[in-house]
LUMZADREN-786534 format. One record per residue (C-alpha): residue number from 1; residue in one letter; x, y, z. Coordinates in Angstrom, 2 decimals. Layout:
BEGIN
+-----+------+---------+---------+---------+
! pos ! code !       X !       Y !       Z !
+-----+------+---------+---------+---------+
! NUM !    A !       X !       Y !       Z !
...
+-----+------+---------+---------+---------+
***
This chain:
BEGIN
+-----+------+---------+---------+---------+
! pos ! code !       X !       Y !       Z !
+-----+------+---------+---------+---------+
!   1 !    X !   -5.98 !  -25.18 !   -8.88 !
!   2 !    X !   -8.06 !  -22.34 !  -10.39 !
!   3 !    X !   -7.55 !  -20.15 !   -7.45 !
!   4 !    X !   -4.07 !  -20.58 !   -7.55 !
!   5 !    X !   -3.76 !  -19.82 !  -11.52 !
!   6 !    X !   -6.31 !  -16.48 !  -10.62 !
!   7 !    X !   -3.73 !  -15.85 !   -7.81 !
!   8 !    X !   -0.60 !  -15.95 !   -9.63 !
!   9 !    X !   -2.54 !  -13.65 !  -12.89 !
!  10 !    X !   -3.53 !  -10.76 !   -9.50 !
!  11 !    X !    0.33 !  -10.96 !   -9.00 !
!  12 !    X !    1.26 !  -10.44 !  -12.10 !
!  13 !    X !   -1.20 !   -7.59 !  -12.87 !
!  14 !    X !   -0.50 !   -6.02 !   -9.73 !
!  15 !    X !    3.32 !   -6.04 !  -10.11 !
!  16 !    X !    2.93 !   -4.54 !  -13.88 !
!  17 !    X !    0.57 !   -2.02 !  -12.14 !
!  18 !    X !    2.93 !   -0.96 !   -9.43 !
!  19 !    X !    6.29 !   -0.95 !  -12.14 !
!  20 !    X !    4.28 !    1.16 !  -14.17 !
!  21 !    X !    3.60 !    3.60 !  -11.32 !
!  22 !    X !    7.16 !    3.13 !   -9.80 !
!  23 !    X !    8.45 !    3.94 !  -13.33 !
!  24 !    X !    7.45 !    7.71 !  -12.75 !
!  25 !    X !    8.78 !    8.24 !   -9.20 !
!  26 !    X !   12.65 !    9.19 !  -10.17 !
!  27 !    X !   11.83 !   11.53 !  -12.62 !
!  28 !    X !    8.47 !   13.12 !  -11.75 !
!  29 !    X !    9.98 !   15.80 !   -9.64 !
!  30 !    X !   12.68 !   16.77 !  -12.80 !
!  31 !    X !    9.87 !   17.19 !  -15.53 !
!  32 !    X !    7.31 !   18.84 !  -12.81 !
!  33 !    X !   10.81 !   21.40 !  -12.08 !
!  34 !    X !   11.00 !   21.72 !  -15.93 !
!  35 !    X !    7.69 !   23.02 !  -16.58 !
!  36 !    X !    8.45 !   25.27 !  -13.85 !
!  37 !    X !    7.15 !   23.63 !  -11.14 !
!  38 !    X !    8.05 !   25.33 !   -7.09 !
!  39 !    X !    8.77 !   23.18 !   -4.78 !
!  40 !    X !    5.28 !   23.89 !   -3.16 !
!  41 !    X !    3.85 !   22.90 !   -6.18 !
!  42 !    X !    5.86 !   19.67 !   -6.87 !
!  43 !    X !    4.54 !   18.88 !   -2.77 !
!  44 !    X !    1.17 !   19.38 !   -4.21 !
!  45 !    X !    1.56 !   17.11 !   -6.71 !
!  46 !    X !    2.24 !   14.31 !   -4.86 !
!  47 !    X !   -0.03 !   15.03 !   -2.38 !
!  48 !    X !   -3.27 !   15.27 !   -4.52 !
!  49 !    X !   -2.38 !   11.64 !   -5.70 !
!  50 !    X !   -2.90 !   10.22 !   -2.24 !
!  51 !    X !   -6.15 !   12.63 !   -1.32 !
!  52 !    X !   -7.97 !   11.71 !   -3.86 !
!  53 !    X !   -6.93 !    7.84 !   -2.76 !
!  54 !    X !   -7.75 !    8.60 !    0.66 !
!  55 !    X !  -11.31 !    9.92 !   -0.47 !
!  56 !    X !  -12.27 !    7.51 !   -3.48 !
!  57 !    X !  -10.92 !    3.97 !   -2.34 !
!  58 !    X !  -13.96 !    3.37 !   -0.11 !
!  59 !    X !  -16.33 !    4.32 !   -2.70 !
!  60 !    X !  -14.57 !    1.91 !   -5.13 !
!  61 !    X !  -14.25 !   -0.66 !   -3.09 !
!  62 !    X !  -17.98 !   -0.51 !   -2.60 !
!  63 !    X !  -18.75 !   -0.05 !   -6.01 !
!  64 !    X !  -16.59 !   -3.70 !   -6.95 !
!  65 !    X !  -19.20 !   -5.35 !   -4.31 !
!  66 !    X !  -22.26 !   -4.44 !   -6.59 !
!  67 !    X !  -20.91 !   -4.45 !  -10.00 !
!  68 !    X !  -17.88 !   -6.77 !   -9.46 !
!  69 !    X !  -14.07 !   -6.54 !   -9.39 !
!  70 !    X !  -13.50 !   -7.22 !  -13.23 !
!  71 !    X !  -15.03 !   -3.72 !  -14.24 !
!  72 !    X !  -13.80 !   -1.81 !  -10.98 !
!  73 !    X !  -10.10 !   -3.10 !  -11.62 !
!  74 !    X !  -10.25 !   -1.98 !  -15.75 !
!  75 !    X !  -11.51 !    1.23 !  -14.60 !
!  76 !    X !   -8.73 !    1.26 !  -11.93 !
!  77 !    X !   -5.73 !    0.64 !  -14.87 !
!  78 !    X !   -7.17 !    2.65 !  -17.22 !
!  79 !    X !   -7.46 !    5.67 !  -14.85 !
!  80 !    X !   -3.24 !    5.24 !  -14.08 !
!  81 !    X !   -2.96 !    4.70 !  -18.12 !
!  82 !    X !   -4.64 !    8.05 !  -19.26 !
!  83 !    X !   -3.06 !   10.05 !  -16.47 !
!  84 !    X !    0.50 !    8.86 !  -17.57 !
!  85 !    X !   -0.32 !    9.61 !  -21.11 !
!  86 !    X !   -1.73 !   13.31 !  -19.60 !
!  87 !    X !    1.42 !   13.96 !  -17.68 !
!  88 !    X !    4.07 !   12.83 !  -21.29 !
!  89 !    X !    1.55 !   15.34 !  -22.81 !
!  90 !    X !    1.86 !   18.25 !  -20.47 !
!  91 !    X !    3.07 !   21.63 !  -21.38 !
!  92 !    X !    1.98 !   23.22 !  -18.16 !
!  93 !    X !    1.83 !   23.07 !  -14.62 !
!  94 !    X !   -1.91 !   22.77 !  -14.42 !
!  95 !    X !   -1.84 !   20.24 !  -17.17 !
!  96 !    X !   -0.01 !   17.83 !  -14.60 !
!  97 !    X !   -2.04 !   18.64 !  -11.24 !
!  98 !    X !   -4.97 !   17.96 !  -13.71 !
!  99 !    X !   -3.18 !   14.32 !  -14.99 !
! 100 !    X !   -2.83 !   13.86 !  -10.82 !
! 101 !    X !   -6.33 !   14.06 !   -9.93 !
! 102 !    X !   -7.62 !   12.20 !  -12.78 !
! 103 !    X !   -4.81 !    9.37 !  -12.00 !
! 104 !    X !   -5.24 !    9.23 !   -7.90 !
! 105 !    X !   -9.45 !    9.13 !   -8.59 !
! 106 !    X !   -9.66 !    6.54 !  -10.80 !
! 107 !    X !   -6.48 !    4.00 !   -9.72 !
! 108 !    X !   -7.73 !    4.37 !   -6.04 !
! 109 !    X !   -9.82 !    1.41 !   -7.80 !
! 110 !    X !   -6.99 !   -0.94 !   -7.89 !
! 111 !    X !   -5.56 !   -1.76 !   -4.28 !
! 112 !    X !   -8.76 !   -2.55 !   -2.47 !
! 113 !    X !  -10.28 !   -4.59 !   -5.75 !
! 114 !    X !   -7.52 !   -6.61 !   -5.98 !
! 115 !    X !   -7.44 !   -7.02 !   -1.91 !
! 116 !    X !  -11.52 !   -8.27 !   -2.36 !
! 117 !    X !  -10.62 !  -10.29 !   -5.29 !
! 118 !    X !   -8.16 !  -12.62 !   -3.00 !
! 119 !    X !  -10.84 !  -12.40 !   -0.51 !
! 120 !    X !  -13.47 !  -13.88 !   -3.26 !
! 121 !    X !  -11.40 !  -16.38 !   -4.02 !
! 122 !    X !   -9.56 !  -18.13 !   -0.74 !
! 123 !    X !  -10.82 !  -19.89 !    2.20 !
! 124 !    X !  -10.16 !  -18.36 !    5.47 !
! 125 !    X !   -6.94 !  -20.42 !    6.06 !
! 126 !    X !   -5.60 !  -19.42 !    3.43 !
! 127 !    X !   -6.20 !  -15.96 !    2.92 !
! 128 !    X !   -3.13 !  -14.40 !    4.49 !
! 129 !    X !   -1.02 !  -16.42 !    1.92 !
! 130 !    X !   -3.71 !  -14.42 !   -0.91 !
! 131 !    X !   -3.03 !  -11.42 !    0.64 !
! 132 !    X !    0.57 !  -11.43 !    1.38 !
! 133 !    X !    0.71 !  -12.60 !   -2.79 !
! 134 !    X !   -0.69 !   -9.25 !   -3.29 !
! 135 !    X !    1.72 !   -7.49 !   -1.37 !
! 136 !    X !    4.78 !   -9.07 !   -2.36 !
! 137 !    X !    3.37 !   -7.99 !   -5.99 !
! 138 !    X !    3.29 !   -4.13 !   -5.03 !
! 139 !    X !    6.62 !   -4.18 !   -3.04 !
! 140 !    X !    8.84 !   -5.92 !   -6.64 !
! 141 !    X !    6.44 !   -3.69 !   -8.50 !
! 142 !    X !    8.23 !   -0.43 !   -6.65 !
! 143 !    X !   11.74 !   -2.02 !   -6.34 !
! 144 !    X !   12.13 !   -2.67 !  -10.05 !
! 145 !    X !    9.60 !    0.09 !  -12.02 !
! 146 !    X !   12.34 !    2.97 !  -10.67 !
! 147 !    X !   15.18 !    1.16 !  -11.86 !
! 148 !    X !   13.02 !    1.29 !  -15.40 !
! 149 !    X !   12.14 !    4.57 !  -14.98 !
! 150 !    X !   15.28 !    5.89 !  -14.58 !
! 151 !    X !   16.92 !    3.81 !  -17.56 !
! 152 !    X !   14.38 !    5.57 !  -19.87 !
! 153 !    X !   14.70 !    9.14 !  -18.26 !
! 154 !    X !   18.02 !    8.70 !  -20.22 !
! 155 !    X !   16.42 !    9.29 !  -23.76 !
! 156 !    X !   14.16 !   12.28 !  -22.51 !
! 157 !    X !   12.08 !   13.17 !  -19.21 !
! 158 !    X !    8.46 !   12.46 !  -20.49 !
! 159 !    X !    9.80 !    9.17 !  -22.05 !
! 160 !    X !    9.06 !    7.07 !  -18.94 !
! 161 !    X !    5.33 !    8.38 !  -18.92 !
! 162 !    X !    4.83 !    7.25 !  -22.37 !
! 163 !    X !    5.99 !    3.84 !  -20.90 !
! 164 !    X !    3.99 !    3.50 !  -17.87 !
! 165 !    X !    1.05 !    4.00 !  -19.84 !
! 166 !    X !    2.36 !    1.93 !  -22.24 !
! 167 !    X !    2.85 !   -0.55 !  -19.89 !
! 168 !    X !   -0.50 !    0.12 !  -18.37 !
! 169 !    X !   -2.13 !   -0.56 !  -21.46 !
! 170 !    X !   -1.06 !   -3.69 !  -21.49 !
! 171 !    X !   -1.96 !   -4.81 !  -18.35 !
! 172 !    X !   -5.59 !   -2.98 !  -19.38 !
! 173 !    X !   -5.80 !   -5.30 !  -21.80 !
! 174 !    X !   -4.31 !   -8.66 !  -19.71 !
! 175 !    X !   -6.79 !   -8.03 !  -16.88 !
! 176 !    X !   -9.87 !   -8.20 !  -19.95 !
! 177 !    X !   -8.63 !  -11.09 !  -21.80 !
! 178 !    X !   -6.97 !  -13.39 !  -19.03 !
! 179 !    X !   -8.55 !  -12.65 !  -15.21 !
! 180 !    X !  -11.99 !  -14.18 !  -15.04 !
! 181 !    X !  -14.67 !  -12.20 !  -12.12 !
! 182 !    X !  -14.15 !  -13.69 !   -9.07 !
! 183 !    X !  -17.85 !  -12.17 !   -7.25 !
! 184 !    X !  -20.88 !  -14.19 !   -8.81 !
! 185 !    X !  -23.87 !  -11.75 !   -9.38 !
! 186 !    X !  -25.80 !  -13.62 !   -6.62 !
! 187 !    X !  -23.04 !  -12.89 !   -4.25 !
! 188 !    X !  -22.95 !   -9.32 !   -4.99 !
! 189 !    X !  -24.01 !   -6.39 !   -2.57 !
! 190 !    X !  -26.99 !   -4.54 !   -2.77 !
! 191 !    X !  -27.07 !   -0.91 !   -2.74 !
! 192 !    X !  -28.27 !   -0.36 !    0.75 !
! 193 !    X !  -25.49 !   -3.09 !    2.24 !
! 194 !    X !  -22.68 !   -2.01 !    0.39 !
! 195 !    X !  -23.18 !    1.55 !    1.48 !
! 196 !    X !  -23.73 !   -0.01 !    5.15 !
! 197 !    X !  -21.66 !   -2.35 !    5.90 !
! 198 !    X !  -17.96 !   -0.54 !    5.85 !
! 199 !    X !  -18.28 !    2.63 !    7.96 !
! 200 !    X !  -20.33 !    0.28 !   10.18 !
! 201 !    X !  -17.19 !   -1.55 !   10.91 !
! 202 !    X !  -15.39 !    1.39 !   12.47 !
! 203 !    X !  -17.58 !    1.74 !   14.92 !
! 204 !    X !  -16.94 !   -1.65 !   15.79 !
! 205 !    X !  -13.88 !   -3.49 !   17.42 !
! 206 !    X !  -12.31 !   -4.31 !   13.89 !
! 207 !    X !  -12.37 !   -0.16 !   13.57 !
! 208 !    X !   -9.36 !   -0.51 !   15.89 !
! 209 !    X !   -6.93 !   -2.39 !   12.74 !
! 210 !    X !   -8.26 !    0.62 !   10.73 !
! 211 !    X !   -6.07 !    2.78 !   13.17 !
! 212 !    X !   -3.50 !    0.66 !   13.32 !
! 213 !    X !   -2.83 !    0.25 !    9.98 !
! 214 !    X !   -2.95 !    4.17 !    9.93 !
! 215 !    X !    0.02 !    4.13 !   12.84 !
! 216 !    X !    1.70 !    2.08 !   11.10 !
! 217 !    X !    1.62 !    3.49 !    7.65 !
! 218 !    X !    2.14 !    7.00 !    8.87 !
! 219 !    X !    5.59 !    6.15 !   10.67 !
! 220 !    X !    6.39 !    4.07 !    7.16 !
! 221 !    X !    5.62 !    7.35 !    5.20 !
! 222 !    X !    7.62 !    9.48 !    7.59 !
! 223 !    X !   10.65 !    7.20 !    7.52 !
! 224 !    X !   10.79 !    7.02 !    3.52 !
! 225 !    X !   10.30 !   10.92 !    3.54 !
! 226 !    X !   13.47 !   11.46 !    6.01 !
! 227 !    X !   16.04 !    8.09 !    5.60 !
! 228 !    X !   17.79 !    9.81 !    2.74 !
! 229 !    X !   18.79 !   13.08 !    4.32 !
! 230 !    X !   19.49 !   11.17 !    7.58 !
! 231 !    X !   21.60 !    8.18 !    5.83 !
! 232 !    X !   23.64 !   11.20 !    3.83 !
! 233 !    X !   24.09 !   13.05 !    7.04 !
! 234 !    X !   24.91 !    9.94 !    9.58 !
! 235 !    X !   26.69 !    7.72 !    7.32 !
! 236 !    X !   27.91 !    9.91 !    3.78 !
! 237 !    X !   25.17 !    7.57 !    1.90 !
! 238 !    X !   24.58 !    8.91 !   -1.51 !
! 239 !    X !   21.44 !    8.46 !   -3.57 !
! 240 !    X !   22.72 !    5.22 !   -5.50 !
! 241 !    X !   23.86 !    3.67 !   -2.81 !
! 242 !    X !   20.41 !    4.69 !   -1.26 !
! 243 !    X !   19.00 !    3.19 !   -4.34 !
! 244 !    X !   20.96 !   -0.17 !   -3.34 !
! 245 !    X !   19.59 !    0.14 !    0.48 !
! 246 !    X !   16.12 !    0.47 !   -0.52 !
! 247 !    X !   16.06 !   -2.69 !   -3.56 !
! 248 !    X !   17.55 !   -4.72 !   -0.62 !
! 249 !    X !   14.78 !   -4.02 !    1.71 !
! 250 !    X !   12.06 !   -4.30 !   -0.82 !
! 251 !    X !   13.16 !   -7.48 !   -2.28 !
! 252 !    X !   13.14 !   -8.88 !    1.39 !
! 253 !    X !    9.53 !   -7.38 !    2.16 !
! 254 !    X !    8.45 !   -8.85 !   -1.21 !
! 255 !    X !   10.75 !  -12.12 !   -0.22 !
! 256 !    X !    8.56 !  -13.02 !    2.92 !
! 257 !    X !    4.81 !  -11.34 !    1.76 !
! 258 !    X !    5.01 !  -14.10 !   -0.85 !
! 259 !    X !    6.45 !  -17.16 !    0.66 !
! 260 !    X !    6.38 !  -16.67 !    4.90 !
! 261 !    X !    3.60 !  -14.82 !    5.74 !
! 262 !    X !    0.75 !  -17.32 !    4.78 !
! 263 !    X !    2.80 !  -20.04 !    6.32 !
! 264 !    X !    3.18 !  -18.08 !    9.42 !
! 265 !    X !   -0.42 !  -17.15 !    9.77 !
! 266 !    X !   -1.53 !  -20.46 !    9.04 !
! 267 !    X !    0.62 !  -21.62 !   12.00 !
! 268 !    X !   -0.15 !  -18.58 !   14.13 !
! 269 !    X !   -2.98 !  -16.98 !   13.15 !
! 270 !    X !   -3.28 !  -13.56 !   11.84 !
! 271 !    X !   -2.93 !  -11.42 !   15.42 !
! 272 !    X !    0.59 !  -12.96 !   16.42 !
! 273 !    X !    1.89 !  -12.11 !   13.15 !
! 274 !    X !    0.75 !   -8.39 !   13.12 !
! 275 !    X !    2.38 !   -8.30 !   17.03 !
! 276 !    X !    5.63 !   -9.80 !   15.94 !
! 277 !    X !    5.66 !   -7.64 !   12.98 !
! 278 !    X !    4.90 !   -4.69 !   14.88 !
! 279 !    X !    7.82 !   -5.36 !   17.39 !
! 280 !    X !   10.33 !   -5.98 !   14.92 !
! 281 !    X !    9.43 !   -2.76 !   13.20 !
! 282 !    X !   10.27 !   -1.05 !   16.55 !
! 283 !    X !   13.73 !   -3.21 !   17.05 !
! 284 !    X !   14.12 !   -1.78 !   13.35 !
! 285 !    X !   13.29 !    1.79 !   14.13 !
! 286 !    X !   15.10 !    2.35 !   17.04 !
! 287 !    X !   18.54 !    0.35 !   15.56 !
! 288 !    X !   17.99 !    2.94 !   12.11 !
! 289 !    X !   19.17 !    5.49 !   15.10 !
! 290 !    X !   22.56 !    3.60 !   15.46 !
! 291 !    X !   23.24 !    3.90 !   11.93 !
! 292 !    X !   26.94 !    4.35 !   11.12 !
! 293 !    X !   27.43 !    3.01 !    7.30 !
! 294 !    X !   26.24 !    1.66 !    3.80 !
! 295 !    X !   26.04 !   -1.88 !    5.76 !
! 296 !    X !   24.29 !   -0.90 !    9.19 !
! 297 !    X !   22.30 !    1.37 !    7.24 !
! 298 !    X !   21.10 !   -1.58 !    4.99 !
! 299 !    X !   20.66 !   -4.37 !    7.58 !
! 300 !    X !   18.85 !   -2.03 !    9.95 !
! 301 !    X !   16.47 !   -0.92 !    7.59 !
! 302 !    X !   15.37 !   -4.43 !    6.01 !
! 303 !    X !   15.01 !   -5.43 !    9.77 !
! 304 !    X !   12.37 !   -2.88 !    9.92 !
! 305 !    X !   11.10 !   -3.64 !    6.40 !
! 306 !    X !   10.57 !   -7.14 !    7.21 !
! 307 !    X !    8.54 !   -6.80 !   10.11 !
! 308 !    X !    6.31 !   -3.79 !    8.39 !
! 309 !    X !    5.86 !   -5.87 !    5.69 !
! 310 !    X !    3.94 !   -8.54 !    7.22 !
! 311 !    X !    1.41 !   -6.53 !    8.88 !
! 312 !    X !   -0.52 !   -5.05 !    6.40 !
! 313 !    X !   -1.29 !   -8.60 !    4.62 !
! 314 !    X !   -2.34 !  -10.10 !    7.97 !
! 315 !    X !   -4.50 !   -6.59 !    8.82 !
! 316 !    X !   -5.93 !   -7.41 !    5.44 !
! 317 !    X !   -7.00 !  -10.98 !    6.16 !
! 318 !    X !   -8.30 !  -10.24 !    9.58 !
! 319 !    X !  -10.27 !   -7.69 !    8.22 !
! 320 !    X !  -11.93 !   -9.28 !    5.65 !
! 321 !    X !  -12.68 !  -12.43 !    7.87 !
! 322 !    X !  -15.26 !  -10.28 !    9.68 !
! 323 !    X !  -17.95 !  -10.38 !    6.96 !
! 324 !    X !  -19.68 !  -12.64 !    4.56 !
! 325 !    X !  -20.10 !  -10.15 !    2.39 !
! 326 !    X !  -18.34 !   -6.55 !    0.99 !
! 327 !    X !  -15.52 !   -7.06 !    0.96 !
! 328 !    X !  -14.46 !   -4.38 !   -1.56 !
! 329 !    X !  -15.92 !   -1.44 !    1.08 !
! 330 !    X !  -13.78 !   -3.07 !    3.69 !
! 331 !    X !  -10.40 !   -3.51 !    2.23 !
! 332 !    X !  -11.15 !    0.15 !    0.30 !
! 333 !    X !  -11.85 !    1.38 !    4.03 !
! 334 !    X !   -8.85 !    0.26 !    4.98 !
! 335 !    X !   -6.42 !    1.62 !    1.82 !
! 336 !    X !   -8.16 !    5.35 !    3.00 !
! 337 !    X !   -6.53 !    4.89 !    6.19 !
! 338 !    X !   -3.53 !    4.24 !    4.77 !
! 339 !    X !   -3.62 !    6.93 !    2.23 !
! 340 !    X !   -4.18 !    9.37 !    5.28 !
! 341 !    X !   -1.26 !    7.83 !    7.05 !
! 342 !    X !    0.80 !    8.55 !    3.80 !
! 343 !    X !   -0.61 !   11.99 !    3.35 !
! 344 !    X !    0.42 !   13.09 !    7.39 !
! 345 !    X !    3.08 !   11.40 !    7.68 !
! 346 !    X !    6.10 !   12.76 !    5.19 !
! 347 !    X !    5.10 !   16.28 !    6.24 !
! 348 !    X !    5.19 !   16.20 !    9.82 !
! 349 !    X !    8.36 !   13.79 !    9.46 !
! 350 !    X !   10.14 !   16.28 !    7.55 !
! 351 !    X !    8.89 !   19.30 !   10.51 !
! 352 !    X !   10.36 !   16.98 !   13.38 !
! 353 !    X !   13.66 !   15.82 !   11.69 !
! 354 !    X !   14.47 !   19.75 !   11.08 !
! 355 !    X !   14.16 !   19.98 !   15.06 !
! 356 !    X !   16.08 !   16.42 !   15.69 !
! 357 !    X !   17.34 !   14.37 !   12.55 !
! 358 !    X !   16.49 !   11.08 !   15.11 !
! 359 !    X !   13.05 !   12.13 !   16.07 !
! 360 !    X !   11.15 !   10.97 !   13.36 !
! 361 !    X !   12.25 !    7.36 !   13.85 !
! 362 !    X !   11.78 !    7.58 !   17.96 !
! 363 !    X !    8.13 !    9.17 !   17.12 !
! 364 !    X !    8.02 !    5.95 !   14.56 !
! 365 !    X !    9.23 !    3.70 !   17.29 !
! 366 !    X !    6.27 !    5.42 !   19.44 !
! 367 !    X !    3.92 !    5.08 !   17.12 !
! 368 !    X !    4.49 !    1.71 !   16.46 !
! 369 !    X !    3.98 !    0.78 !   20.35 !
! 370 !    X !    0.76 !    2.43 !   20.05 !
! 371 !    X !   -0.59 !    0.56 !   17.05 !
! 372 !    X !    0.47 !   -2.47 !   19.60 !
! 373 !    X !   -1.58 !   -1.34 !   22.30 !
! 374 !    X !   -4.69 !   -0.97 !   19.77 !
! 375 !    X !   -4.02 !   -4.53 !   18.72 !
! 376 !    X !   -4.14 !   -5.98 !   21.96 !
! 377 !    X !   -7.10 !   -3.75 !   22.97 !
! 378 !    X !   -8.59 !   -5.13 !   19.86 !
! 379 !    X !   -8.58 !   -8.79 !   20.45 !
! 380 !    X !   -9.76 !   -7.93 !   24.57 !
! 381 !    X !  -12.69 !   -6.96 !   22.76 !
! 382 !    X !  -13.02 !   -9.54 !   20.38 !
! 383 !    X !  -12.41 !  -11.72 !   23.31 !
! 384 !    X !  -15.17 !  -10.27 !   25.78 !
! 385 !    X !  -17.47 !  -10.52 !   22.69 !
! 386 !    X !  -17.18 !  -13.67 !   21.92 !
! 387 !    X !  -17.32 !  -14.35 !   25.42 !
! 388 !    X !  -20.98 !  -12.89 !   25.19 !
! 389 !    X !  -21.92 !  -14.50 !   22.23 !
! 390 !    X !  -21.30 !  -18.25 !   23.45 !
! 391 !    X !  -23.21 !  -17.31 !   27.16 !
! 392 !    X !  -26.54 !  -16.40 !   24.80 !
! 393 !    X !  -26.15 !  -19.44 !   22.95 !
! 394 !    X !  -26.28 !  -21.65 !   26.01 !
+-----+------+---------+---------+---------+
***
């Protein structure tokens, strides 16, 4: 019962965390163009929000196995509140690359604390279910915080930032009142493990999800970066109805991440579920290239939503079922890899779709085969190793 009542306070925080992020995402590029902002410039502004994820995560994570998650996670909010409250402020360009850095550095905390915490606090069986919780969290948090943000654009352009960190504030204070620590000091890390045991792991057969879950997030990236150009040029979509498209496939990713995907890993354990996710994704890709309307448009892309959606949760829980211990270096491990697949991906989608506007969902397709291929190379190791491990027991 407690777990479940810590469970449903991680949602909560995690879904204020991601609507006070998702708040800023319509209206960023306006106020970053009205400070006089290039387009290069605006790139490099959301770009140095996901480096400095991709280079800080692991050392967070690592930090929330010695010290705990309680302290990592404030730090986490309260790095995304002072950077909104930087960015309202800012009367210059440098002024908002500064609020950035700050912003991806210190919230680069949050994902792979709040990953450990469910990890702290389920069993084994039912850590998918923890972890899909988490997920289905982030995925309302980004359906409804641009709805928000764009409602309060309306009074001026900075006014959203004064409400994410508003809003962040908040859930600052919510985390330190209301969400006990979940690691016990005798359970923590020492210094010499927790540097240890993560970059260990790559080495190792479970290294192999780390590059999935880069495939995967990379063709993700490169699809968002791309689907509005290609749904305005294939089927006259405009940017509300876009809007629409995109709420429909994130309340079905954040539909199933809460409700099927423990169920289904219970049932079927963690690798079917990433396989039939990773399939669908490519039946989803590769129908996204048959688009003709608002409707195809929609129901193609929340195929492809729903199978994406379910593999990161079930990476997650596979991941973290490999250790006792250090957890946090693990699952922040893991949110660098993604962070690189997000950084990559948009870029070089954006390159190939100027050459063919259908390429960057046949390379996603492709991609998606090949994180496939790693997962079944994956559990032939697992497989051969376990083999070894029961022949020196007899």
């Amino acid at each position: 019962m407690a777990n479940k009542k810590a469970l449903l306070l991680l949602f909560l925080i995690m879904f204020l965390v991601m609507i006070g992020f998702g708040i800023i995402i319509p209206v960023l590029p306006f106020f970053a163009e009205e400070l006089g902002a290039t387009p290069t410039q605006l790139g490099l502004l959301m770009a140095v929000y996901s480096l400095m994820q991709l280079l800080f995560a692991p050392m967070w994570g690592r930090i929330s196995d010695r010290i705990g998650r309680k302290p990592v996670l404030l730090i986490g909010i309260s790095g995304l509140a002072l950077s909104f409250f930087l960015f309202a402020l800012s009367t210059e360009y440098w002024m908002l690359l500064a609020s950035r850095i700050i912003g991806g550095f210190l919230s680069a905390a949050n994902m792979p604390t709040a990953m450990a915490y469910v990890a702290d606090i389920t069993s084994e069986e039912d850590r998918g279910k923890g972890m899909g919780i988490v997920g289905a969290a982030v995925g309302l948090g980004f359906v409804f915080g641009p709805a928000v943000g764009g409602v309060f654009s309306k009074i001026s352009l900075n006014m959203p930032f004064w409400v994410a960190g508003i809003l962040s504030t908040i859930t600052f204070l919510f985390v330190l009142i209301a969400l006990n620590e979940s690691l016990p000091k005798e359970k923590r890390s020492n210094e010499a493990s927790v540097q240890k045991i993560p970059w260990e792991t790559i080495k190792s057969p479970i290294g192999l999800l780390y590059f999935l879950s880069f495939f995967i997030t990379f063709s993700m990236a490169g699809l968002e970066a791309t689907f509005a150009y290609f749904a305005a040029k294939r089927a006259g979509i405009d940017t509300v109805q876009l809007g629409y498209i995109f709420m429909i496939m994130g309340l079905a990713g954040a539909a199933v991440q809460g409700g099927l995907v423990g169920r289904l890993i219970k049932k079927h354990g963690e690798g079917k579920v990433i396989q039939a996710g990773i399939i669908v994704s490519i039946v989803g890709f590769c129908l996204l290239l048959f688009t003709r309307d608002f409707w195809t448009a929609t129901i193609f892309l929340t195929i492809f939503g729903l199978g994406n959606g379910v593999i990161r949760p079930s990476a997650s829980s596979l991941i973290t079922k490999t250790n006792s211990e250090g957890y946090g270096g693990l699952t922040g491990l893991l949110s660098s890899f993604e962070s690189l697949g997000r950084i990559i991906g948009p870029p070089l989608a954006g390159a190939v779709y100027s050459v063919m506007i259908e390429l960057p969902y046949i390379i996603g397709a492709v991609l998606s085969f090949v994180a496939l291929i790693l997962y079944q190379y994956y559990a032939k190791k697992m497989s051969i190793g376990m083999k070894v491990l029961k022949e020196k027991i007899q």
